[in-house]
Structure formats: C-alpha cells, structure tokens
NUZAMI-657145 format. One record per residue (C-alpha): residue number from 0; x, y, z. Coordinates in Angstrom, 3 decimals. Layout:
residues N
  pos         X         Y         Z
  NUM         X         Y         Z
...
//
This chain:
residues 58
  pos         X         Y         Z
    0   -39.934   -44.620    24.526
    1   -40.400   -46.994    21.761
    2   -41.231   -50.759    22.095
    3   -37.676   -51.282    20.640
    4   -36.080   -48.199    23.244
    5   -37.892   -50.143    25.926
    6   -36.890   -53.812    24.772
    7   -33.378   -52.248    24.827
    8   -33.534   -50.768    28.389
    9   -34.999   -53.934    29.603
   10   -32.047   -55.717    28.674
   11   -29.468   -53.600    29.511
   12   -30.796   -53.979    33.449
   13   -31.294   -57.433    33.039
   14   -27.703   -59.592    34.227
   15   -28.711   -62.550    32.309
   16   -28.727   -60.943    28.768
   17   -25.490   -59.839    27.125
   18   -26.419   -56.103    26.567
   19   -26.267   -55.997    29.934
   20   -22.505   -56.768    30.219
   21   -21.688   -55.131    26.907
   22   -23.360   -51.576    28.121
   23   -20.797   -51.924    31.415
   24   -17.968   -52.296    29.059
   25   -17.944   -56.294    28.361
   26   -17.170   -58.151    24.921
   27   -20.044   -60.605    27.017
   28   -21.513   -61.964    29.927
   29   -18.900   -63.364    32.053
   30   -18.175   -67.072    32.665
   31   -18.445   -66.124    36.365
   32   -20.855   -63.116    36.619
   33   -22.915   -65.015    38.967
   34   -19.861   -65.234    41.859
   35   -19.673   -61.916    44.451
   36   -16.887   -60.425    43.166
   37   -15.891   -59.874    47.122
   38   -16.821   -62.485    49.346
   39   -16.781   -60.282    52.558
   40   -19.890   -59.244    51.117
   41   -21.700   -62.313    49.818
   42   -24.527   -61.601    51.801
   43   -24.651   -57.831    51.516
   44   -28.715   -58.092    49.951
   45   -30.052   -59.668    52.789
   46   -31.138   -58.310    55.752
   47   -29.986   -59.928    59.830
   48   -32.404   -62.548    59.344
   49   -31.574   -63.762    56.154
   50   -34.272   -62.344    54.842
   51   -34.339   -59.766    52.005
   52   -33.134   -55.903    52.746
   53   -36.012   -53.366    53.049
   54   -35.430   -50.087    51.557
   55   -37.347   -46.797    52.274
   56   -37.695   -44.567    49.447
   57   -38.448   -40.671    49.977
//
C-alpha cells in the first residue's frame, strides 16, 4: 500500500476519526459512540478478573 492507502486504513479502524463511522455507513461519528450499545454486555472485553481478555490465535 501507499502512505496515503495506509493513512486511509489507519483511520478507518480507528473509532475516534470520522472515516471510521462513515466506512460503517455514518454521515459521522456519533454523539454517543462511546456508550455499549447493550448494556448486558458492558463488560464483554474484560476477562473474570477485570482484567483484559486473552485471545489465542492459531
């Protein structure tokens, strides 16, 4: 890829920059992106402990 291609990719994984939101289908980044959109599952990213969630890759 190209610096720009990367630049692009970059922001289009990164929540905080509007490419982000437009690539999912948003005008822009929502007022309340930061809320979990279901609160049963607030803490679904951490592990028992509070801790974070380990993930084996194979």
């Amino acid at each position: 890829m190209t610096g720009r291609n990367d630049d692009n990719h970059a922001n289009q994984m990164n929540s905080n920059n509007d490419a982000f939101w437009q690539s999912r289908g948003y005008d822009e980044r929502p007022d309340d992106w930061e809320e979990p959109s279901d609160p049963a599952n607030a803490d679904a990213g951490a592990g028992s402990d509070g801790g974070p969630l380990s993930v084996d890759y194979y």
